[in-house]
Every structure is written in structure tokens, then in C-alpha cells.
N, CA, C and O of each residue as an XYZ file, in Angstrom:
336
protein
N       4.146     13.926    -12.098
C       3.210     14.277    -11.042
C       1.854     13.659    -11.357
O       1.540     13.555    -12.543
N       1.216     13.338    -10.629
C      -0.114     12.449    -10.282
C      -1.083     13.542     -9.726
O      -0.913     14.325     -8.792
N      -2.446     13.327    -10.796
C      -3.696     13.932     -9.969
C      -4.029     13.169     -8.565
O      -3.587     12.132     -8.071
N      -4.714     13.846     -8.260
C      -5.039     12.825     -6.955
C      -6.329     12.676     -7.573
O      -6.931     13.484     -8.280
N      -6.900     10.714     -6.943
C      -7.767     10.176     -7.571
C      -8.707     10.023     -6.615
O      -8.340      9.722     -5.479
N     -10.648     10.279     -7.033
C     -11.711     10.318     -6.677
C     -11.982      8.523     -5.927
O     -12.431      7.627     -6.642
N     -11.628      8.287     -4.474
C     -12.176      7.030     -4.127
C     -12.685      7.506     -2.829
O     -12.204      8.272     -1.995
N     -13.913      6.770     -2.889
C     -14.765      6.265     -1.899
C     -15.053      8.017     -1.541
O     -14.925      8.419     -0.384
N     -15.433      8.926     -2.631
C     -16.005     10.759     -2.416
C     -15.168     11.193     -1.666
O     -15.563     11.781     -0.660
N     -13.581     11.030     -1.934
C     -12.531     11.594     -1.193
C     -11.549     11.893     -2.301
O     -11.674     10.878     -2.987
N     -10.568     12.716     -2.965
C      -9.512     12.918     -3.447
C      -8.652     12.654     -2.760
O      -8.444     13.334     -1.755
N      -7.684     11.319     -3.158
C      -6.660     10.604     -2.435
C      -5.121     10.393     -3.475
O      -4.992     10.256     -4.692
N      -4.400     10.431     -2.669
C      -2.705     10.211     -3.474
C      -2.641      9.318     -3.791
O      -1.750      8.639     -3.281
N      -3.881      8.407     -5.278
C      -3.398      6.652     -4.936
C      -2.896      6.994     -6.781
O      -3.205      7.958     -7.482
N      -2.245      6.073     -7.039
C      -1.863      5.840     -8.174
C      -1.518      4.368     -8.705
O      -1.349      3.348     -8.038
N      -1.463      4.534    -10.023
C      -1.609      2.431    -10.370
C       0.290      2.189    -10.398
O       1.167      2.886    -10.907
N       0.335      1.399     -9.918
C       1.716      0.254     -9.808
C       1.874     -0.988    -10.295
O       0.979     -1.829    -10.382
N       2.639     -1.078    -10.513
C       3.264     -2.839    -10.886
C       3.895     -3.667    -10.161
O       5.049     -3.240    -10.147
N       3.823     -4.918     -9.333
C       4.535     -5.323     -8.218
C       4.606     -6.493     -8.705
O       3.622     -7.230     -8.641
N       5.835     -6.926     -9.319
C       6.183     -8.143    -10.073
C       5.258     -8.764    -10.780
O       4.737     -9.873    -10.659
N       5.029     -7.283    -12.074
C       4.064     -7.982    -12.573
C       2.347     -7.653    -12.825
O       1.709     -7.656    -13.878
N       1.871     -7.354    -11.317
C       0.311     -7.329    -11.184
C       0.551     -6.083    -10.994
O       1.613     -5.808    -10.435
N      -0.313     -5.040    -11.381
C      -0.817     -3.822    -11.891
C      -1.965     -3.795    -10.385
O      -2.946     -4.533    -10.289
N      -1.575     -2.859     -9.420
C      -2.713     -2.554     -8.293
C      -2.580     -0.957     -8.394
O      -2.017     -0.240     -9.221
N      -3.248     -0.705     -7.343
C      -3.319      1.244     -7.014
C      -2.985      1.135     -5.537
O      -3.600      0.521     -4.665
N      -1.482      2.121     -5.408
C      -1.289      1.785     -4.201
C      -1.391      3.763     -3.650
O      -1.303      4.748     -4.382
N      -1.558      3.711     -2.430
C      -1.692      4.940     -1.756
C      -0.296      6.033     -1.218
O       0.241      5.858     -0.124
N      -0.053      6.647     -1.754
C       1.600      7.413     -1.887
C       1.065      8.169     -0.538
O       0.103      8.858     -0.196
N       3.036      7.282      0.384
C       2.798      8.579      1.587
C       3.870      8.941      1.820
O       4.422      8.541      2.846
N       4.299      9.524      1.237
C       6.342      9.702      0.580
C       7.329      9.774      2.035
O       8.556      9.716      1.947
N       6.612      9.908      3.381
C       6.588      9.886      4.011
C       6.623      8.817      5.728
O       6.811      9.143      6.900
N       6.386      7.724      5.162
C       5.366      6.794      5.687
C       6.428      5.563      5.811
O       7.269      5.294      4.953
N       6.287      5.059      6.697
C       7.237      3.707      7.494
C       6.687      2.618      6.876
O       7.422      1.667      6.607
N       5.324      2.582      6.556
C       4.441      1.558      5.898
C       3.688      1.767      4.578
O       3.227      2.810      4.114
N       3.676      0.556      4.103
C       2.691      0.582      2.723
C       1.777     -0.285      3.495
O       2.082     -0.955      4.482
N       0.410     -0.176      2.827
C      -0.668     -0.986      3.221
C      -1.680     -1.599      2.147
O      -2.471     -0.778      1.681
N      -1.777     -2.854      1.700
C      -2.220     -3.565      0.712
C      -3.554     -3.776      1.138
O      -3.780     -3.974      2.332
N      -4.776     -3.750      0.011
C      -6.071     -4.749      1.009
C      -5.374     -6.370      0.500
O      -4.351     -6.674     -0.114
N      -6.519     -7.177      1.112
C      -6.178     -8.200      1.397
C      -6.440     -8.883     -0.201
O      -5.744     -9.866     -0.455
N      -7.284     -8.468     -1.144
C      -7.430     -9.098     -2.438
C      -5.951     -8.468     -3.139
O      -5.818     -9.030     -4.226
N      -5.162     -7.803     -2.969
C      -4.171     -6.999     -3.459
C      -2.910     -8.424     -2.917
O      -2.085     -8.942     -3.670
N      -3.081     -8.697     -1.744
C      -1.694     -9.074     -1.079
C      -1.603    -10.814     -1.910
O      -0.841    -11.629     -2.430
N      -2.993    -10.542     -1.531
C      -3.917    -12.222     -2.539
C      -2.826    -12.709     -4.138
O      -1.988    -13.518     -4.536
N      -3.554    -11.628     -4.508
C      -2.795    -11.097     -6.083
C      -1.129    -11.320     -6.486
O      -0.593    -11.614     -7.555
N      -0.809    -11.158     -5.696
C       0.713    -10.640     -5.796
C       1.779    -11.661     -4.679
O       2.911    -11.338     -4.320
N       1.124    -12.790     -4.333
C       1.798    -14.154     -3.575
C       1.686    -13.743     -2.311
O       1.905    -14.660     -1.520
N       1.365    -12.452     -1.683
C       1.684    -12.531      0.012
C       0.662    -13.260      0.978
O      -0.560    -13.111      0.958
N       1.329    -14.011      1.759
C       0.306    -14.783      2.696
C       0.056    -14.222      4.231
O       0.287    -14.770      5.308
N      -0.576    -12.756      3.888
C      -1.084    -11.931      4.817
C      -1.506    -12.266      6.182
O      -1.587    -11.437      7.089
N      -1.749    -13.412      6.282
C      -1.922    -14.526      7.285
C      -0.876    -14.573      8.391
O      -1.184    -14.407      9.571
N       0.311    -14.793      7.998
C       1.627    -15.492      8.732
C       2.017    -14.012      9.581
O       2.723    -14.192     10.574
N       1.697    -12.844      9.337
C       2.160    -11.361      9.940
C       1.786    -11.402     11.218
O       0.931    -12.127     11.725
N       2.598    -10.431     11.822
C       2.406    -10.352     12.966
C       2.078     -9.152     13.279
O       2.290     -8.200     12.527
N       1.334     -9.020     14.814
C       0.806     -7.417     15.349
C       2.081     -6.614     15.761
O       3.149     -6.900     16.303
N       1.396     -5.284     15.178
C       2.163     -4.056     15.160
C       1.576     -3.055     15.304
O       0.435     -2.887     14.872
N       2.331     -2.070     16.027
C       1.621     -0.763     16.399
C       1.963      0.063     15.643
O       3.114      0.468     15.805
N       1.219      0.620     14.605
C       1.273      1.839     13.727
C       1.092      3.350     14.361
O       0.221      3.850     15.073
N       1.956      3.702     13.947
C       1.526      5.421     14.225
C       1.317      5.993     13.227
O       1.893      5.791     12.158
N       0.093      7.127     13.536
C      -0.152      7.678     12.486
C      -0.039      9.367     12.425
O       0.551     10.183     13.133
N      -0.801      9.470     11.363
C       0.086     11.130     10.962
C      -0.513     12.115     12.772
O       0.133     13.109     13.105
N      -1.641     11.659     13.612
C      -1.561     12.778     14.782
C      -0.786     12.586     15.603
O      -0.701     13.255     16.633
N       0.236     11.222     15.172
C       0.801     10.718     16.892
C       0.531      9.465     17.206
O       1.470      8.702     17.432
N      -0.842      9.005     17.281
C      -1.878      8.165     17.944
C      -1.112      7.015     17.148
O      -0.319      7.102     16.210
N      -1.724      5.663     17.984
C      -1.276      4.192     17.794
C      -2.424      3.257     17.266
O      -3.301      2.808     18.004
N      -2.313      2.944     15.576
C      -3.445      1.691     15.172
C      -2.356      0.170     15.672
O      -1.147     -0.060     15.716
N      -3.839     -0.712     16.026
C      -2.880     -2.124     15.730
C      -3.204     -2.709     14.225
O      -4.208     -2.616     13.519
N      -2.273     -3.179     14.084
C      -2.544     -3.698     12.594
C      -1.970     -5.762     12.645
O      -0.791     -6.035     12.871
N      -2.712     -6.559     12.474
C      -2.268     -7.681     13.283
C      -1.629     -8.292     12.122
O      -1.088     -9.371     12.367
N      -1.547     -7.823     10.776
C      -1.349     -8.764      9.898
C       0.258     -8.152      9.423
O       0.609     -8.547      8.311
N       1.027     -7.443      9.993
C       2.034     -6.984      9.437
C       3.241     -7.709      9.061
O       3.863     -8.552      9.708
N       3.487     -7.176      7.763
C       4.408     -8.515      6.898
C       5.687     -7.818      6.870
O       5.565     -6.805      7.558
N       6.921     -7.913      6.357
C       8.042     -7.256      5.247
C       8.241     -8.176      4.526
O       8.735     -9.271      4.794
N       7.708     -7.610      3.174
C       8.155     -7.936      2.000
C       9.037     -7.512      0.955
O       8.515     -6.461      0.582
N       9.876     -7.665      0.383
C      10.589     -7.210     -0.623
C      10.374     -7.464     -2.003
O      10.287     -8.558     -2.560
N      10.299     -6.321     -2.489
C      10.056     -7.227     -4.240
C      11.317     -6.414     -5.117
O      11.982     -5.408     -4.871
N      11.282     -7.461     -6.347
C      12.261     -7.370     -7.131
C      12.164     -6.279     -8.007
O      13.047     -5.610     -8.544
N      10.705     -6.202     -8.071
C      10.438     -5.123     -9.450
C       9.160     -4.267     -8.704
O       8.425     -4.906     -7.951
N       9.023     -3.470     -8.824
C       8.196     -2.304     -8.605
C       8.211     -0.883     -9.747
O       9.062      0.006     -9.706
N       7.408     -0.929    -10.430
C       7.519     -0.023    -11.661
C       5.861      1.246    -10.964
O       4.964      0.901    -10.196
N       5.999      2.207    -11.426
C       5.220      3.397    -10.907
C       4.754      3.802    -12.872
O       5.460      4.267    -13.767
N       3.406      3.388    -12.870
C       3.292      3.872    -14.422
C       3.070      5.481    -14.617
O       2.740      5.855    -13.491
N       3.079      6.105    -15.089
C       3.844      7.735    -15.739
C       2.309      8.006    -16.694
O       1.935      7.531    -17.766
N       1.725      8.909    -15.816
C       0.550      9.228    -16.532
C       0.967     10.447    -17.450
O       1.855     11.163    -16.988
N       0.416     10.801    -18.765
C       0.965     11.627    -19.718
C      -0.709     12.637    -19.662
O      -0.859     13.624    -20.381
């Protein structure tokens, strides 16, 4: 189990990951149709955030974001590091 971590004067579900490799903090929504990278993250880790296409997200009230850059990616390795 994971504290939830102090970003931007909010307590949020993010925790650090490994995605072939590069070590980011991604946002747990155990729940959730989507993961969402910033763009120095997607940078990092080979995705060319660029080539995605628009998509309508729903979110937790219902309501519809567009999001224009939406990718599927698959990775080989994804490790979740185990805070003690």
C-alpha cells in the first residue's frame, strides 16, 4: 500500500514506476480506461505523443474531456516499486 503523495498542495494516488526501464510517477486509478503521461514523461520513454489521435474521455462525474493526443501503447515491462 502507497501513501498518497503531496503534489501541486493536493494529496494524490501517484506513485514511482518503471516503464522499460525509466523510473516516472504515474497517477493510480485502479479504475480508469486511461493512463495519462505529461509530455516530458512520453518524451522519456520513446512515445511520439504527436502521431495520437482525438478522443473523448469521460470522467469520474460523467462529463466528456477531449484529449487530442491519444496513443495505445504497450510495454513489455512495467515494474511498480514497493515502498517499505
Amino acid at each position: 500500500m502507497f501513501p498518497y503523495t503531496l503534489h501541486k498542495h493536493y494529496l494524490m494516488p501517484i506513485i514511482p514506476i518503471l516503464i522499460e526501464a525509466h523510473k516516472l510517477w504515474a497517477f493510480v486509478d485502479s479504475g480508469a480506461t486511461f493512463s495519462i503521461l505529461s509530455i516530458d514523461d512520453a518524451h522519456r520513454i520513446g512515445i511520439d505523443w504527436e502521431k495520437g489521435r482525438r478522443q473523448m474521455i469521460v470522467v469520474g462525474d460523467g462529463s466528456f474531456i477531449p484529449n487530442d493526443h491519444a496513443r495505445r501503447v504497450t510495454f513489455q515491462q512495467i515494474l511498480i516499486e514497493k515502498r517499505v
